[in-house]
NUKOLZA-115435 format. One record per residue (C-alpha): y, x, z; residue in three letters; residue number from 1. Coordinates in steps of 0.02 Angstrom, whole numbers. Last residue first. Example, Ala and Ser with C-alpha at 12.3 -4.5 7.8 and 13.67 -1.06 7.14 Angstrom:
2
<atom yy="-53" xx="684" zz="357" code="SER" pos="2"/>
<atom yy="-225" xx="615" zz="390" code="ALA" pos="1"/>
***
This chain:
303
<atom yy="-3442" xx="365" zz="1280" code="UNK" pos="303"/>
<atom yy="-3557" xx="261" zz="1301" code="UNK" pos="302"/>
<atom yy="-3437" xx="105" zz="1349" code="UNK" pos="301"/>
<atom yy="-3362" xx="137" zz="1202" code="UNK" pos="300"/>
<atom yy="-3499" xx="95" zz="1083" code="UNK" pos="299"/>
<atom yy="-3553" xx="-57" zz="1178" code="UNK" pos="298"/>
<atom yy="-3362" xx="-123" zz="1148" code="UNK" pos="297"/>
<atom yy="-3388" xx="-68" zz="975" code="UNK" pos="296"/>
<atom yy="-3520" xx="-166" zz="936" code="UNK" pos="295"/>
<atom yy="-3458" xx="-321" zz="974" code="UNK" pos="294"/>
<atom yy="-3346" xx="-283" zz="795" code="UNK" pos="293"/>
<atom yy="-3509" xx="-208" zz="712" code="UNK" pos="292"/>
<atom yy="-3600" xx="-357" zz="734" code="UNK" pos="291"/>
<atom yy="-3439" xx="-464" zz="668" code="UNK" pos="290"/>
<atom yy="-3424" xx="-383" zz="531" code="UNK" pos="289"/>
<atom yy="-3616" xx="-333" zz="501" code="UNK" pos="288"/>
<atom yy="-3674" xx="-494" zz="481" code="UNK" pos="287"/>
<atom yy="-3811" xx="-506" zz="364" code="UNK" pos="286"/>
<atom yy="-3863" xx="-332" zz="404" code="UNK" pos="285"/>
<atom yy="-3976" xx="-231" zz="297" code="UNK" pos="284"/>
<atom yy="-3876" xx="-85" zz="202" code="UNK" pos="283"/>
<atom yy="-3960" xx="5" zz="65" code="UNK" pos="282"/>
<atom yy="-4018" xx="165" zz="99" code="UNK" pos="281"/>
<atom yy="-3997" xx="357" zz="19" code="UNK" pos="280"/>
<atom yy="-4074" xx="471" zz="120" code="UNK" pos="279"/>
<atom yy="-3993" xx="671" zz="75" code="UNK" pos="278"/>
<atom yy="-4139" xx="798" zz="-7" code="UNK" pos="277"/>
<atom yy="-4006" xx="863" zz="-100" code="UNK" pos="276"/>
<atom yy="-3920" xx="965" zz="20" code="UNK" pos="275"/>
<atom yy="-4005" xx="1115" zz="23" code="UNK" pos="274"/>
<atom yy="-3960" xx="1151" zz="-153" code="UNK" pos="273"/>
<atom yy="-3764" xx="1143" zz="-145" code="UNK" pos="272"/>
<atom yy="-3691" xx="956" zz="-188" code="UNK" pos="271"/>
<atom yy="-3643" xx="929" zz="-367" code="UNK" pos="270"/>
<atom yy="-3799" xx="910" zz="-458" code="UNK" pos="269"/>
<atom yy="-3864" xx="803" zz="-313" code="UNK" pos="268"/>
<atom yy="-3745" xx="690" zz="-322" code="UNK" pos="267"/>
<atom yy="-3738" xx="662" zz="-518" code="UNK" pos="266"/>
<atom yy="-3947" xx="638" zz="-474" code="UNK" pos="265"/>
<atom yy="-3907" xx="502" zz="-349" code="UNK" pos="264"/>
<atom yy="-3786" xx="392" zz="-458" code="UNK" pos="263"/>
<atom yy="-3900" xx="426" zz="-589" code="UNK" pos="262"/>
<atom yy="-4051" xx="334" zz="-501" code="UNK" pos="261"/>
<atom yy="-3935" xx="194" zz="-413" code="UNK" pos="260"/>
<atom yy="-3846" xx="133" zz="-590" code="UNK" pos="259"/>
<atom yy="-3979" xx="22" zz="-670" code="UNK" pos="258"/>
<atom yy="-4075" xx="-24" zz="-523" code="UNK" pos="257"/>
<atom yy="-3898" xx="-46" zz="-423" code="UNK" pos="256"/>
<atom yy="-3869" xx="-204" zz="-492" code="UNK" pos="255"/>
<atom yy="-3837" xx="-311" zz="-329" code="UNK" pos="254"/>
<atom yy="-3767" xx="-135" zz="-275" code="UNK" pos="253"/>
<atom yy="-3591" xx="-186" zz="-346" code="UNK" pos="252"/>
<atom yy="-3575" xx="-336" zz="-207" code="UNK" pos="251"/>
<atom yy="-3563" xx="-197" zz="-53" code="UNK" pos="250"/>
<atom yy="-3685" xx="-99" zz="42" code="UNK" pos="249"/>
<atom yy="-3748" xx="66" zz="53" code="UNK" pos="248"/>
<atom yy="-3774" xx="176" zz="208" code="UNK" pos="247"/>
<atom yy="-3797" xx="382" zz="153" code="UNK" pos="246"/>
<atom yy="-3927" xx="479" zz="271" code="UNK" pos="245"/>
<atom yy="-3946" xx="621" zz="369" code="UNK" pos="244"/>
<atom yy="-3720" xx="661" zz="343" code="UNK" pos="243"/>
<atom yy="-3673" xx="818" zz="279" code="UNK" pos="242"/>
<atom yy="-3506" xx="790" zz="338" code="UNK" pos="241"/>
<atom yy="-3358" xx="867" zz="238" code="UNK" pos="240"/>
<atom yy="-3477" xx="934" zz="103" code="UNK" pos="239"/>
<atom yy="-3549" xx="764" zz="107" code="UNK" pos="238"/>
<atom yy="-3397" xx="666" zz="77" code="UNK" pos="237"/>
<atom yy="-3344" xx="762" zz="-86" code="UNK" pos="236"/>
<atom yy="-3511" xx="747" zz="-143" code="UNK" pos="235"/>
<atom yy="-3517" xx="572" zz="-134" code="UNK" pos="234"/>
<atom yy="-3362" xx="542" zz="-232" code="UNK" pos="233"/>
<atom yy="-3446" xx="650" zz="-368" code="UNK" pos="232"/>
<atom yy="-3588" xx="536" zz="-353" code="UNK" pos="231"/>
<atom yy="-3480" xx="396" zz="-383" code="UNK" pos="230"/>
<atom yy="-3407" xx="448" zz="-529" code="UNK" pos="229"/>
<atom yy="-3557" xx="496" zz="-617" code="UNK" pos="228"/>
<atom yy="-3623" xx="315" zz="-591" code="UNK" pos="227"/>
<atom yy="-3439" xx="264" zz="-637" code="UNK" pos="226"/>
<atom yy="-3457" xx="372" zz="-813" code="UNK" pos="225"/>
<atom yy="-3659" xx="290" zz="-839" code="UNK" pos="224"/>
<atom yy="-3577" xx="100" zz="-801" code="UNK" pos="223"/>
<atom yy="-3436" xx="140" zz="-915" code="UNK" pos="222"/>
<atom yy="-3530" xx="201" zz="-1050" code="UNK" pos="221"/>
<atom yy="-3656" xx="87" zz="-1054" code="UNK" pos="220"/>
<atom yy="-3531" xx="-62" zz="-1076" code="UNK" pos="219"/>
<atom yy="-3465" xx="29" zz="-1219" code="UNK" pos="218"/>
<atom yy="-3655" xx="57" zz="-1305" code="UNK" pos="217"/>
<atom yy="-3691" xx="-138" zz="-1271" code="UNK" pos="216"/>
<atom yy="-3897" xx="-112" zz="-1251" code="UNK" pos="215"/>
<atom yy="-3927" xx="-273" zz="-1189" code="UNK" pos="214"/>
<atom yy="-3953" xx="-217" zz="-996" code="UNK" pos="213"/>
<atom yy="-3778" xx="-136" zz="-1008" code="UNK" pos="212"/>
<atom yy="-3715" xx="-309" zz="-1063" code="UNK" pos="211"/>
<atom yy="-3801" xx="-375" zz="-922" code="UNK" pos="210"/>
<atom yy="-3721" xx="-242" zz="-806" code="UNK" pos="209"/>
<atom yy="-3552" xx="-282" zz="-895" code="UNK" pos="208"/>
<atom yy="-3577" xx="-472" zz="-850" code="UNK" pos="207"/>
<atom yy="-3635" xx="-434" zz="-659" code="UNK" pos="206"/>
<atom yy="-3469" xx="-320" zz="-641" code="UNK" pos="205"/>
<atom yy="-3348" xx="-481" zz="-658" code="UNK" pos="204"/>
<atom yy="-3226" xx="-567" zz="-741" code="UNK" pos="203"/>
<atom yy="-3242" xx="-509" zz="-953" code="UNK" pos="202"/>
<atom yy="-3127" xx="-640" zz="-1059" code="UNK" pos="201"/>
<atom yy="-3027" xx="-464" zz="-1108" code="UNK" pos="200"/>
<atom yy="-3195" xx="-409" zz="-1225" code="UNK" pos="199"/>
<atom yy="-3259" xx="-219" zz="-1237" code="UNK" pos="198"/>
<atom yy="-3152" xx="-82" zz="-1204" code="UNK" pos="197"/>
<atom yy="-3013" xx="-152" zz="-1120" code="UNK" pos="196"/>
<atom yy="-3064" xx="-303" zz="-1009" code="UNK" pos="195"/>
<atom yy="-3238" xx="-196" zz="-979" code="UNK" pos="194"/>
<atom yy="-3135" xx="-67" zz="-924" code="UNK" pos="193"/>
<atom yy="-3022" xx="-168" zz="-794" code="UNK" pos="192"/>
<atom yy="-3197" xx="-242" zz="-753" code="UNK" pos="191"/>
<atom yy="-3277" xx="-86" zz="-710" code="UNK" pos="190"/>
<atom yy="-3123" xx="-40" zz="-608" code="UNK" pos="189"/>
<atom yy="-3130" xx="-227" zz="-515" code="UNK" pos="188"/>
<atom yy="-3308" xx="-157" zz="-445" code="UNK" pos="187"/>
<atom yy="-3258" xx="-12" zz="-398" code="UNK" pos="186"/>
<atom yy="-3295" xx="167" zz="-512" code="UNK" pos="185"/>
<atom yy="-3125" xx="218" zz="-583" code="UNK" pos="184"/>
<atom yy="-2978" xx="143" zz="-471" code="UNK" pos="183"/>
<atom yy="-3088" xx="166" zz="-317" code="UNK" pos="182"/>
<atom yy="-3118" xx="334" zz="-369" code="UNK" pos="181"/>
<atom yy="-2940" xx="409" zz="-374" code="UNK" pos="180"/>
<atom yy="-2920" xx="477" zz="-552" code="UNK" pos="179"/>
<atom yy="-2710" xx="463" zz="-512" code="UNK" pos="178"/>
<atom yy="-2695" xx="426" zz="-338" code="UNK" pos="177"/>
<atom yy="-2682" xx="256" zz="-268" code="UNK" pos="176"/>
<atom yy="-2512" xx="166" zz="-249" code="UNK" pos="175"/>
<atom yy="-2598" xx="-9" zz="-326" code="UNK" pos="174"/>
<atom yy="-2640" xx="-111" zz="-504" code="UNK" pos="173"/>
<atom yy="-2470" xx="-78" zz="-590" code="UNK" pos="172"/>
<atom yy="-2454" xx="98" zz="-550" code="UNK" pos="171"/>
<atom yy="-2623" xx="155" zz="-613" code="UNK" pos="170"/>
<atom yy="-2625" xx="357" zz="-624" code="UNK" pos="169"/>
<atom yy="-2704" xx="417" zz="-761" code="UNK" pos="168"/>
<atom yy="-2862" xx="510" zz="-778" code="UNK" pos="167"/>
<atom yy="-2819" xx="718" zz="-780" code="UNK" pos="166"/>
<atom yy="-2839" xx="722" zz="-602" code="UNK" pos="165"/>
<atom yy="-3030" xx="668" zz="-598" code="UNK" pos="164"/>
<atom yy="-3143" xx="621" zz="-432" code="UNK" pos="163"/>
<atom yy="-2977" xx="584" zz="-333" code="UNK" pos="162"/>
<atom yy="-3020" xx="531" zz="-162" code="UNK" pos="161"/>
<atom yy="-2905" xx="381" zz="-127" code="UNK" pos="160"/>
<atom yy="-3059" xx="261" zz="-111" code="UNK" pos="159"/>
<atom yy="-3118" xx="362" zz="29" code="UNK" pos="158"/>
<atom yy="-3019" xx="286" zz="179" code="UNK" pos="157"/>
<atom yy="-3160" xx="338" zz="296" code="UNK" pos="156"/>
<atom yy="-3052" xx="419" zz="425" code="UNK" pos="155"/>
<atom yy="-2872" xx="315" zz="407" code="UNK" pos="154"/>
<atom yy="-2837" xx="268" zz="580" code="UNK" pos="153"/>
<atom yy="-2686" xx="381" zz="588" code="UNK" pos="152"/>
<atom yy="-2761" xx="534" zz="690" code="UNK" pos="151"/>
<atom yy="-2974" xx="484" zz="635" code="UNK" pos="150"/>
<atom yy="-3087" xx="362" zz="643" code="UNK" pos="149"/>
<atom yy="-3249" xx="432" zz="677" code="UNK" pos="148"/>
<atom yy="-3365" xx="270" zz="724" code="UNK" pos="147"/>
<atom yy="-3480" xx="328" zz="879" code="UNK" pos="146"/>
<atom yy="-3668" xx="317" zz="880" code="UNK" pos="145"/>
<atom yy="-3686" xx="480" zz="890" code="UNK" pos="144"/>
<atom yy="-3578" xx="513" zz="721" code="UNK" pos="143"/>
<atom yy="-3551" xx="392" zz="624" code="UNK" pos="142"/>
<atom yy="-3415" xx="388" zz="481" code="UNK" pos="141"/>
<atom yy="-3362" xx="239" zz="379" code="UNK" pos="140"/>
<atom yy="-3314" xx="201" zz="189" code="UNK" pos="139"/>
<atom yy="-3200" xx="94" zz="77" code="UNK" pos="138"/>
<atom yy="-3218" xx="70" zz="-110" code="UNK" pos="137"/>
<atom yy="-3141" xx="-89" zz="-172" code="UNK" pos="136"/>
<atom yy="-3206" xx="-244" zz="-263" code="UNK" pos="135"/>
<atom yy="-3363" xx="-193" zz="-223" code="UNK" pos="134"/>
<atom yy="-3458" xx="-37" zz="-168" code="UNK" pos="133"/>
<atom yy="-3448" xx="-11" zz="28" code="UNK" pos="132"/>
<atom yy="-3488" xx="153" zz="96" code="UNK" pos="131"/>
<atom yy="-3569" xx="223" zz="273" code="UNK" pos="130"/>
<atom yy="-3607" xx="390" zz="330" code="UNK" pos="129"/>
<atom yy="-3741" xx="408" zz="443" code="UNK" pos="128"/>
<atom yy="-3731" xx="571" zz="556" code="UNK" pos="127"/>
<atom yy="-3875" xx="561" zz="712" code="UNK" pos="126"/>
<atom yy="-3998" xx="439" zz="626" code="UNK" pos="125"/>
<atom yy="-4089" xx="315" zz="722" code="UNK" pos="124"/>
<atom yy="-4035" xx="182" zz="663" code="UNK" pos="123"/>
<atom yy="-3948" xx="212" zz="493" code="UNK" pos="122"/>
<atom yy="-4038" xx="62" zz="424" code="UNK" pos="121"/>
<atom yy="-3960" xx="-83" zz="531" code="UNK" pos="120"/>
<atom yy="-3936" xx="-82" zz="723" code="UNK" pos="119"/>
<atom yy="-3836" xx="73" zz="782" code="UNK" pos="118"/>
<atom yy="-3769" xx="142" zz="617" code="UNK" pos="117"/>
<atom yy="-3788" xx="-10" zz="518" code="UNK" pos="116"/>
<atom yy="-3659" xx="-87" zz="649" code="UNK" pos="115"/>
<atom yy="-3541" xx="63" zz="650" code="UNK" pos="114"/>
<atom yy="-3530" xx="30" zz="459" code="UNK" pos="113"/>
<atom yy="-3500" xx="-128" zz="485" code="UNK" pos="112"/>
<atom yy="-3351" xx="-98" zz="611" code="UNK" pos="111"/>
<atom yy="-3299" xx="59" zz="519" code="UNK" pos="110"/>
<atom yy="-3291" xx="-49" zz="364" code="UNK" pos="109"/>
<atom yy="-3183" xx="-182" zz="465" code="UNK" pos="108"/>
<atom yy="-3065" xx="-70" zz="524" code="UNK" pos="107"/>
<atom yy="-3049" xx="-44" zz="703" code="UNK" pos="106"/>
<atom yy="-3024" xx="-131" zz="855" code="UNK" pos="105"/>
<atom yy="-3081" xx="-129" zz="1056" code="UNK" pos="104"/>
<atom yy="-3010" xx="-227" zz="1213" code="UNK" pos="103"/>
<atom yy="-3073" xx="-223" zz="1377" code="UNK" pos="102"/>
<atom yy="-3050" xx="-405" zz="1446" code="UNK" pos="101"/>
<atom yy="-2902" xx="-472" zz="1548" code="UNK" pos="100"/>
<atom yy="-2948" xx="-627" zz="1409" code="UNK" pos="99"/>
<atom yy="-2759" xx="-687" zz="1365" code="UNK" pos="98"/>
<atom yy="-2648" xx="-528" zz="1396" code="UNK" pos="97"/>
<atom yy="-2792" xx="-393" zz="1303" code="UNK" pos="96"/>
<atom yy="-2815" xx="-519" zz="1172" code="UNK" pos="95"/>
<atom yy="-2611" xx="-494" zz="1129" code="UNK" pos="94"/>
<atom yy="-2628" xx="-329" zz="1178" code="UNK" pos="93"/>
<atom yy="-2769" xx="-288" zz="1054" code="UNK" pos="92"/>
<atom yy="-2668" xx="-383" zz="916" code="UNK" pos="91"/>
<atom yy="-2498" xx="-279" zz="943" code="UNK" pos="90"/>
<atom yy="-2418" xx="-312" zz="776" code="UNK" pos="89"/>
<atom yy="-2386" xx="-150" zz="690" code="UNK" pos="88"/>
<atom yy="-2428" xx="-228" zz="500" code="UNK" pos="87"/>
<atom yy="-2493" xx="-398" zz="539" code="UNK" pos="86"/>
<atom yy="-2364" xx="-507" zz="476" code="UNK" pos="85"/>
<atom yy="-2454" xx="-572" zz="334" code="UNK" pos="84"/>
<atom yy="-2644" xx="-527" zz="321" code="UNK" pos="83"/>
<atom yy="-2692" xx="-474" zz="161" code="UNK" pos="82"/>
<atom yy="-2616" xx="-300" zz="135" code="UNK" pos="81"/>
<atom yy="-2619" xx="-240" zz="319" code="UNK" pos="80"/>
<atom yy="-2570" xx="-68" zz="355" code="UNK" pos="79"/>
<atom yy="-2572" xx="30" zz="507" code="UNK" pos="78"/>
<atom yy="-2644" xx="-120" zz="598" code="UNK" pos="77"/>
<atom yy="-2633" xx="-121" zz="785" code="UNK" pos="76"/>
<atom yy="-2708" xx="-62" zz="944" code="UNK" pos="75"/>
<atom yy="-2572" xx="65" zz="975" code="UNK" pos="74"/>
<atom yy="-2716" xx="213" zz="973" code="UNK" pos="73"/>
<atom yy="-2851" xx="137" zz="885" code="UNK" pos="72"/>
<atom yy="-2705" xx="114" zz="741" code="UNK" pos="71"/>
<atom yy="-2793" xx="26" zz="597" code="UNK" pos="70"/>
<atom yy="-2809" xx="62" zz="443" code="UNK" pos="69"/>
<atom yy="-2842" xx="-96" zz="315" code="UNK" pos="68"/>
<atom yy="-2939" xx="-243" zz="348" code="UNK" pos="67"/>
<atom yy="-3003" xx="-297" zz="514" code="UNK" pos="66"/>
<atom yy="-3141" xx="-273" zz="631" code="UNK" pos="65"/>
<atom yy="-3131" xx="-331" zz="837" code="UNK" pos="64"/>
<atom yy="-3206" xx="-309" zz="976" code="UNK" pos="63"/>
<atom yy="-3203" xx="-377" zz="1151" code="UNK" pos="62"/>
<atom yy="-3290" xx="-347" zz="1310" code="UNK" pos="61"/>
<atom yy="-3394" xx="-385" zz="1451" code="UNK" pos="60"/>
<atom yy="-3451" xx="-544" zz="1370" code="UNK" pos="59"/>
<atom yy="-3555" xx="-688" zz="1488" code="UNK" pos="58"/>
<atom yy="-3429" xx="-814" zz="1499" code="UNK" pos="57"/>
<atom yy="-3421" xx="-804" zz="1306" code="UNK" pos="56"/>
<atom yy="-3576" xx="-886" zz="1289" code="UNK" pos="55"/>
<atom yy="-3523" xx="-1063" zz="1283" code="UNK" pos="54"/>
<atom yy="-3404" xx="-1022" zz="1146" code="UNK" pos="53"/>
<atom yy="-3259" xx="-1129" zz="1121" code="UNK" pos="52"/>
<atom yy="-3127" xx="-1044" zz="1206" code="UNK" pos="51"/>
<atom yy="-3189" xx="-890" zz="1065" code="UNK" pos="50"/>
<atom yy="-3124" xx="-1018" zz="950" code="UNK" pos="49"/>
<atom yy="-2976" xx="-1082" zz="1026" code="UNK" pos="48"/>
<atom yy="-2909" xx="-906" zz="1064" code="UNK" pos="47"/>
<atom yy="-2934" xx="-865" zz="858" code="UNK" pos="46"/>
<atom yy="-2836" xx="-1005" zz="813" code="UNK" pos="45"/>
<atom yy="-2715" xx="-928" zz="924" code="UNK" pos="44"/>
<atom yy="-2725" xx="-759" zz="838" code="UNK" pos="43"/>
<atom yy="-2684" xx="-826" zz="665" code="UNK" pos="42"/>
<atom yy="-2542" xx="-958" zz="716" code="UNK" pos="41"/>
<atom yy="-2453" xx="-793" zz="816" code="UNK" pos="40"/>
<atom yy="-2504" xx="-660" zz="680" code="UNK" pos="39"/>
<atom yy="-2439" xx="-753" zz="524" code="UNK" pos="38"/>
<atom yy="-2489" xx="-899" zz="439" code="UNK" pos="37"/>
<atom yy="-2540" xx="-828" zz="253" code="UNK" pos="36"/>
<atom yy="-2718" xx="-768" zz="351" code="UNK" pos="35"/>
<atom yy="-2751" xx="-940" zz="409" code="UNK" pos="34"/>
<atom yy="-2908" xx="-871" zz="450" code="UNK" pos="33"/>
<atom yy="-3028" xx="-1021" zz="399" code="UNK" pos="32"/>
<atom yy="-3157" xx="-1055" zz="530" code="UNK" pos="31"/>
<atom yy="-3334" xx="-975" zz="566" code="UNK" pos="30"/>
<atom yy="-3415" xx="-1004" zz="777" code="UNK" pos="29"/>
<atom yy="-3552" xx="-901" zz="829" code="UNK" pos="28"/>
<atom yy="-3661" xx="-884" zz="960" code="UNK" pos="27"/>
<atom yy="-3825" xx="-773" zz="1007" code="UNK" pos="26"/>
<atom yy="-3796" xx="-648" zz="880" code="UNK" pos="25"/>
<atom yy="-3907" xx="-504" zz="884" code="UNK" pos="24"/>
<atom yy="-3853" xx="-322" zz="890" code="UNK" pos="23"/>
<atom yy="-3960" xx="-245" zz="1010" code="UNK" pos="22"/>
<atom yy="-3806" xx="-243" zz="1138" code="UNK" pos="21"/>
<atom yy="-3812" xx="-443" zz="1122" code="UNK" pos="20"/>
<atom yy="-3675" xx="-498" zz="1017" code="UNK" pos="19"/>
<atom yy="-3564" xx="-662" zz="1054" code="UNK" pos="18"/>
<atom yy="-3483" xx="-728" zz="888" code="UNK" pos="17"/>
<atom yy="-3307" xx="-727" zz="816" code="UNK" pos="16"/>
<atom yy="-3306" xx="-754" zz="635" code="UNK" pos="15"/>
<atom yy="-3150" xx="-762" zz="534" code="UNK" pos="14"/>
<atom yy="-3107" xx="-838" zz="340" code="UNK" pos="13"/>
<atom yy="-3012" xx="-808" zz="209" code="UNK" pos="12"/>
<atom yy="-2929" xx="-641" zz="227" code="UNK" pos="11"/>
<atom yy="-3046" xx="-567" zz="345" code="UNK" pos="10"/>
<atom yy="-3033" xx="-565" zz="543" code="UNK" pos="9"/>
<atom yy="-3216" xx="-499" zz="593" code="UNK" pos="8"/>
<atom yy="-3216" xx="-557" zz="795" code="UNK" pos="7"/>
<atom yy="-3346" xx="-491" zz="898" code="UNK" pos="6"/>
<atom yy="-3373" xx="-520" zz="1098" code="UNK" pos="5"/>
<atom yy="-3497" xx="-456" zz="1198" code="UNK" pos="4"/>
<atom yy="-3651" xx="-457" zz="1268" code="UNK" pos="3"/>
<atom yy="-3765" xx="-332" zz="1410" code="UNK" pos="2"/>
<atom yy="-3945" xx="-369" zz="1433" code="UNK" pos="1"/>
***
């Protein structure tokens, strides 16, 4: 059976971990990323780890997931917003020079998503479109097994999509759009709200769910305007798409009994009658960073 290589650079820490092409891990080694370091103290840190894999004898290839858009072209990051130095820095060259490996990248939530396409609950499924609720908003498209990821690397980039013009535009927290969902329905939006509307001590989503769950009428409102939210989000992507089933992960669906239901039903008011019947799923993978990073080498190949 075929293995490769995945790395899943994050800000704080990286994985690198042979993958089977069935998407389990038979080695893995976790360290810090260094991620305020720059690319050359990053990357080497890197070459020690995967040096320090028995397994890694056996790979056939190397992937790797990363934030922000990436360049599949160049092999580099369009973008990168925690990683210091990264932006245009030729990462799948430099791994290219020190393995004489194939070489694959993407963004992380391709990667994952990629992984839930092949391995995790989309398996199976011919279009499986992939989304991350959290801190952010960030999505993935799968189509036959292959991650869709666009001219500039930015296919999938769906927390820009504007689900409400007239909402102001939020210049202090990032360059998104004005109404742009990630700034209305992620994880730090319900917060932002929470701040405002109901006490500025509020940190995190799980204390305006509970509040939700006591019957706080301002804490209901935001969680029943970002359910709406979201579906309309969700309607946008599947009249692009039309994906057989939606992929959910991310730290928001920890309370997704009180938001999942209307979430789905704002989605299927939106979307055109024959469309309803769309799978919603939540993700399964532990691991799907670095799966999904291996993954891509066994995704190319098939192509």
């Amino acid at each position: 059976m075929s293995r490769y290589l995945g790395i899943d650079i994050g800000g704080t820490n990286v994985r690198v971990a042979v993958v089977d092409e069935m998407g389990e891990i038979i080695e893995e080694i976790k360290r810090p990323s260094l991620a305020t370091e720059g690319p050359e103290i990053v990357l080497n840190n890197i070459v020690d780890m995967i040096n320090n894999l028995e397994h890694f004898k056996d790979c056939l290839g190397i992937g790797i997931g990363i934030p922000g858009p990436v360049d599949t072209e160049r092999g580099c990051v369009s973008l990168a917003t925690n990683l210091k130095g990264f932006t245009g820095y030729p990462i799948v060259d430099f791994f290219k020079n020190e393995f004489k490996l194939p070489v694959y990248m993407d963004n992380d939530a391709n990667v994952a998503g990629l992984a839930e396409a092949l391995v995790g609950s989309g398996k199976g499924k011919r279009v499986v479109y992939y989304f991350t609720h959290s801190t952010g908003i960030g999505g993935a498209l799968v189509v036959d097994g292959h991650v869709v990821s666009g001219n500039k690397g930015y296919a999938g980039e769906v927390g820009n999509i504007v689900i409400d013009r007239s909402r102001p535009r939020l210049s202090d927290v990032n360059s998104l759009n004005a109404g742009a969902v990630e700034n209305e329905a992620s994880g730090s939006a319900i917060v932002r709200k929470a701040q405002k509307l109901i006490d500025p001590e509020i940190t995190s989503g799980y204390q305006v769910f509970k509040l939700y769950e006591e019957g706080n009428e301002a804490a209901k409102e935001i969680i029943d305007n970002m359910s709406y939210d979201m579906g309309m989000m969700l309607s946008c992507i599947a009249h692009v798409c039309d994906p057989h089933v939606f992929v959910v992960g991310g730290g928001v669906t920890k309370s997704r009994d009180l938001y999942w239901d209307k979430m789905i039903a704002a989605y299927q008011d939106l979307v055109h009658p024959q469309m309803r019947d769309t799978e919603f799923v939540m993700a399964s993978l532990e691991e799907p960073g670095v799966i999904g990073a291996a993954m891509l080498c066994y995704s190319k190949e098939e192509l």
